[in-house]
N, C-alpha and C positions, 0 to 999 in steps of 0.2 A: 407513475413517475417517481425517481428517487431524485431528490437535490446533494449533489454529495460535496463538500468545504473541507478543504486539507488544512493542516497544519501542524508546524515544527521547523520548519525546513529553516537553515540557514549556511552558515559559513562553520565550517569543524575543521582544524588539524588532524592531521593524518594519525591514527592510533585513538582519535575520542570515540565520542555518543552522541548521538541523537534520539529524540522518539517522537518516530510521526505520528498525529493522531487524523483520522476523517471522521468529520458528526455527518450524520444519514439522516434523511429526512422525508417525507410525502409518503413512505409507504410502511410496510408492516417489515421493519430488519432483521428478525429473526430469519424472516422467507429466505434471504437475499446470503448466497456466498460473496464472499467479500475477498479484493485482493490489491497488494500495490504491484506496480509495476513502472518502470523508470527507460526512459529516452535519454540518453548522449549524445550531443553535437551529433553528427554525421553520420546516429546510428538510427535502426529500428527499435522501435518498445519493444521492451522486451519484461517477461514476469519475471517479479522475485518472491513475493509471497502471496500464498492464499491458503483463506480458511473457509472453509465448509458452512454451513450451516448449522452443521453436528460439531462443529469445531476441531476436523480433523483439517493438518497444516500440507501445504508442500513447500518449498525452495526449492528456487536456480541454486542450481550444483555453488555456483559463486561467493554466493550467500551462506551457505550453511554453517552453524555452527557461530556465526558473528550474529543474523536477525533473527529477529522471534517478533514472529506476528501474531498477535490475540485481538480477541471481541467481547464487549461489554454490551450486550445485549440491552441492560435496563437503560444504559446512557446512549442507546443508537449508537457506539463509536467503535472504528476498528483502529488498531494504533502497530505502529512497525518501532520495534527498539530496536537501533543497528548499533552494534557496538563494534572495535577496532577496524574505525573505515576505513576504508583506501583512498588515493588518489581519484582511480579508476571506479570505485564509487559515487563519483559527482553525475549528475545529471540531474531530469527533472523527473518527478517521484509523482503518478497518479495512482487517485483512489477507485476501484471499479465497484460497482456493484452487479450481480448478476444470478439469474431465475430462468427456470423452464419453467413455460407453464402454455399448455393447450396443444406442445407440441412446436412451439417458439421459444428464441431463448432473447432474453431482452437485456440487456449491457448497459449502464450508465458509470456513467465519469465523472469525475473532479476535475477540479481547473489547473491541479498540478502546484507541486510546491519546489523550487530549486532548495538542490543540497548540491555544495561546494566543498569539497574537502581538498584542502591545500596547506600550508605551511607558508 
C-alpha cells in the first residue's frame, strides 16, 4: 500500500506559478513511477505528467514546455512546477503512484489538490 498527500494547490492569476508537491508513504518509492494528472468540472482525468522510476518524464502535449515534473527519491516526494498557467489550467490535480509487479499493475492516488487559475 502507498499513502499518497498532495500539496500546493490554490488560487494563481493567469501568467503565474505554482509547485505541486505529493509525500509517498507505506512502501519502497523508488519502486513506484509517479504521475499528476488533473479532472475539470465536466471532464475526464486526464495525464499531465509522469516520471519513471529511472526519472525519464512525459507530458500532455498541453502542458509542455510550462510543467516540469521531478522526484526526490530521499524525501519520498514528487513535485509538478507549472509555470504560465492558464485559465483552462484549473481543475483538480491528483497524485498517482504506480508498479508492475507479478504480472499486475497496482495504481494508488491522492486525495487531489484544487488549482484555480483566474484573475
Amino acid at each position: 500500500q502507498v499513502q499518497l498527500v498532495e500539496s500546493g494547490g490554490g488560487l494563481v492569476q493567469p501568467g503565474g506559478s505554482l509547485r505541486l508537491s505529493c509525500a509517498a508513504s507505506g512502501s519502497i518509492f523508488s519502486l513506484y513511477a509517479m504521475g499528476w494528472y488533473r479532472q475539470a468540472p465536466g471532464k475526464q482525468r486526464e495525464l499531465v505528467a509522469r516520471i519513471s522510476q529511472l526519472s525519464s518524464t512525459n507530458y500532455a502535449d498541453s502542458v509542455k514546455g510550462r510543467f516540469t515534473i521531478s522526484r526526490d527519491n530521499a524525501k519520498n516526494t514528487v513535485y509538478l512546477q507549472m509555470n504560465s498557467l492558464k485559465p483552462e489550467d484549473t481543475a483538480v490535480y491528483y497524485c498517482s503512484a504506480d508498479r508492475d509487479r507479478g504480472g499486475e499493475r497496482y495504481v494508488y492516488w491522492g486525495q487531489g489538490t484544487q488549482v484555480t487559475v483566474s484573475s
